[in-house]
C-alpha positions in Angstrom: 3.4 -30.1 8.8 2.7 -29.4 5.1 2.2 -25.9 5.1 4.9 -25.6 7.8 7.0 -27.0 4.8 5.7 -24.8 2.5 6.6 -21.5 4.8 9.8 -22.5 5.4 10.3 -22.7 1.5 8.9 -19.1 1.1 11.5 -17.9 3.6 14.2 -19.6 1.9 13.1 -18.1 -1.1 12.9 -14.7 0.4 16.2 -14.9 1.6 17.5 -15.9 -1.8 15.9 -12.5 -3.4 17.4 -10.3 -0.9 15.3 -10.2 2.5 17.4 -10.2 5.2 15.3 -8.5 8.4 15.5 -11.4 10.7 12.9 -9.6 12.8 10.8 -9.5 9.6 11.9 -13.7 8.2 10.7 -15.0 11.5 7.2 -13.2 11.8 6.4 -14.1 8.3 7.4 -17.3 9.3 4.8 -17.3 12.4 2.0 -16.4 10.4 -0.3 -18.9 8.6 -0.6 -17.1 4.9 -2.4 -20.4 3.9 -5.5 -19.0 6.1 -6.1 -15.8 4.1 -6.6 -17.4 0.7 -9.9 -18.5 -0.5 -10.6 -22.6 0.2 -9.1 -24.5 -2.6 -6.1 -22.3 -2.9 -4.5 -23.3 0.8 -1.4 -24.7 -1.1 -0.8 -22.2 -3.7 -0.4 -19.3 -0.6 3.4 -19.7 0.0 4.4 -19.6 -3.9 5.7 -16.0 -4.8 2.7 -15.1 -6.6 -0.2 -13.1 -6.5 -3.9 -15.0 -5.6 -7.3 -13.5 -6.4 -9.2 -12.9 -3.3 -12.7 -12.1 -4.8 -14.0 -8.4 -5.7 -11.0 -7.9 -8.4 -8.6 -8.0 -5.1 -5.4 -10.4 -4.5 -3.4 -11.4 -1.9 0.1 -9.5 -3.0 3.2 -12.1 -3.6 4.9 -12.5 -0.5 8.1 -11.5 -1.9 5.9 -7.8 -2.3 4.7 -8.4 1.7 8.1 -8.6 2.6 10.3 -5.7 0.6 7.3 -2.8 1.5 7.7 -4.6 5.0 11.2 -4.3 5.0 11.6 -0.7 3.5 9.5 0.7 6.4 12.7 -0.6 8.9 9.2 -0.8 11.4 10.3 0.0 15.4 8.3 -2.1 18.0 5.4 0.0 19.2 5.4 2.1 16.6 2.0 3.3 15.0 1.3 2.5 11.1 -1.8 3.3 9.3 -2.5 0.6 6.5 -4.6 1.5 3.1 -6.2 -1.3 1.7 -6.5 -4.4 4.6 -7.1 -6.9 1.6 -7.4 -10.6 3.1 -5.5 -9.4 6.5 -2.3 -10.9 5.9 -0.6 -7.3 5.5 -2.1 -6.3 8.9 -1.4 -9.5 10.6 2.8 -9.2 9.1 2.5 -5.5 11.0 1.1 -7.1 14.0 3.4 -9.9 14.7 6.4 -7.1 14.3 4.4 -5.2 17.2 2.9 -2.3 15.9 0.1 -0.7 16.2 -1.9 -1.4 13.1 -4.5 1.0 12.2 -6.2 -0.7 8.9 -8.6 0.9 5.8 -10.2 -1.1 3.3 -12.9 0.4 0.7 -14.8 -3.2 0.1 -17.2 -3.7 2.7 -17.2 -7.8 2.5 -13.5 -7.9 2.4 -13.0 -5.3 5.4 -15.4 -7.6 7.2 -13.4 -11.0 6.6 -10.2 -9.9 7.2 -11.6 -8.2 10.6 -12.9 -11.7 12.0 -10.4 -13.7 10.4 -7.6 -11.1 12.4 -9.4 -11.3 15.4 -10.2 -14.9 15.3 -5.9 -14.9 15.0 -5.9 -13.2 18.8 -4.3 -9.6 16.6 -4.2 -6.5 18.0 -5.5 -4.0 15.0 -8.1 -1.2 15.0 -9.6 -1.7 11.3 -13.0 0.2 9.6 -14.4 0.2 6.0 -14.2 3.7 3.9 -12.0 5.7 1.5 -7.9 4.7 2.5 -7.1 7.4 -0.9 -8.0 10.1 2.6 -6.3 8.2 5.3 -7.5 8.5 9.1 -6.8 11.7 10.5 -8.2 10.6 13.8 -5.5 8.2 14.9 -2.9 10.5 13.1 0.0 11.2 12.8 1.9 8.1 12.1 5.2 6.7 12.6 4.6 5.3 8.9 2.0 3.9 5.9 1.8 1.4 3.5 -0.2 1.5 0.4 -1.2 -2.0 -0.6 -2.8 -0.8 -4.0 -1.7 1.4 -7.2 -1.9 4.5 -7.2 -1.8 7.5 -10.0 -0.1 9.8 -7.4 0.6 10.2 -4.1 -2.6 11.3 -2.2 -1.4 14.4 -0.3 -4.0 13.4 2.8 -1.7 10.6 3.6 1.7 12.2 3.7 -0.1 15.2 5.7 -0.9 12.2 8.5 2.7 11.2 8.8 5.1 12.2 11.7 7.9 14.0 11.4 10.6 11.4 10.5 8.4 8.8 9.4 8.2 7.2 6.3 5.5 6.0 3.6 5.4 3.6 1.2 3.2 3.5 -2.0 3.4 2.1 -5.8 3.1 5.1 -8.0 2.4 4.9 -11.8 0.0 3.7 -14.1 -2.4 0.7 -13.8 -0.2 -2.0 -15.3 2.9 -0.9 -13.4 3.9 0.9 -10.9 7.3 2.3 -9.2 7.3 1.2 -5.1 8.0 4.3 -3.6 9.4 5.5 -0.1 8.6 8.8 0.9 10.3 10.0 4.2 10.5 12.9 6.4 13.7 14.3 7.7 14.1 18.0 9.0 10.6 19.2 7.5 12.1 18.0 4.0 10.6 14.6 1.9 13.1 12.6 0.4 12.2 10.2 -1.8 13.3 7.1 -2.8 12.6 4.6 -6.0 12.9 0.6 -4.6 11.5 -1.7 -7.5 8.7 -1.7 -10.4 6.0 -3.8 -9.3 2.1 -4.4 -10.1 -0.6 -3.9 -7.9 -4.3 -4.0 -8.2 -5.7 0.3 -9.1 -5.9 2.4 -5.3 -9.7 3.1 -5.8 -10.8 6.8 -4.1 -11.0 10.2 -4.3 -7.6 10.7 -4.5 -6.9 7.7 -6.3 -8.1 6.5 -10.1 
């Protein structure tokens, strides 16, 4: 009942700044962020803030979950290639909005928890560890990405892997801040679209810093 509490305050807060996908409120409402924080953090997961999750990684504000979320204007069934799975609350957020998650993540231990602790959730994902900066051609293309890290520049390799008409999302800029971006297709032309400055931990790669 706490942490029920506690949810139902983050939605009300999201509402206040602006969310208003009702699609989008009521899985973020479903899904138990307190679960994919380290032990002794459990109360602090539904405040609008960034948690560390170990290997220099966090657990983005929801407020952050929710606007990339949101931006993407996700279709049921639609397939969406995720770069960096983090603790898994991303992936599960994609899930419980019924796509077809496809998730990347570079740290082996991380990629590891957020796999059981996903499937131990009864999600539908396909998930593997390597370089998300190069996306997964084998599963491409796709409806849409998300970048969940900061990169320098787009990496080309993941706007080559989207559909025509879909859509990625990414924070460009420097390592202290970055501009969210959304990059979409539309008759063979990329239009691109500035939503708000935000930080996010460096989008480690090849093609990234």
């Amino acid at each position: 009942m706490v942490f029920e509490n506690l949810r139902n305050k983050m939605i009300g807060m999201l509402r206040e700044r602006g969310i208003s996908d009702p699609g989008l409120l009521a899985a973020m409402g479903r899904v138990e962020r307190h679960k994919f924080v380290p032990p002794g953090l459990e109360h602090q997961a539904y405040d609008d803030k960034a948690l560390p999750i170990g290997f220099g990684q966090t657990i983005s504000h929801p407020y952050t979950v929710a606007l990339m979320t949101e931006t993407l204007n996700l279709k049921k069934g639609e397939k969406v290639l995720e770069i960096g799975t983090g603790s898994g609350y991303q992936a599960a957020i994609l899930a419980e909005l019924g796509a077809q998650v496809f998730t990347i993540e570079k740290i082996t231990a991380l990629g590891q928890r957020a796999k059981l602790l996903l499937e131990g959730l009864g999600y539908s994902f396909v998930s593997r560890i390597g370089d998300g900066t190069l996306g997964w051609q084998t599963y491409a293309p796709y409806d849409a990405v998300i970048i969940t890290a900061g990169a320098p520049v787009l990496p080309e390799s993941l706007l080559s892997q989207v559909k025509s008409e879909g859509r990625l999302i990414i924070p460009i800029g420097s390592r202290s801040e970055q501009m969210l971006k959304l990059y979409q297709k539309r008759n063979n032309e990329i239009i691109i679209q500035d939503i708000e400055f935000l930080k996010f931990v460096p989008l480690t790669g090849k093609q990234g810093w």
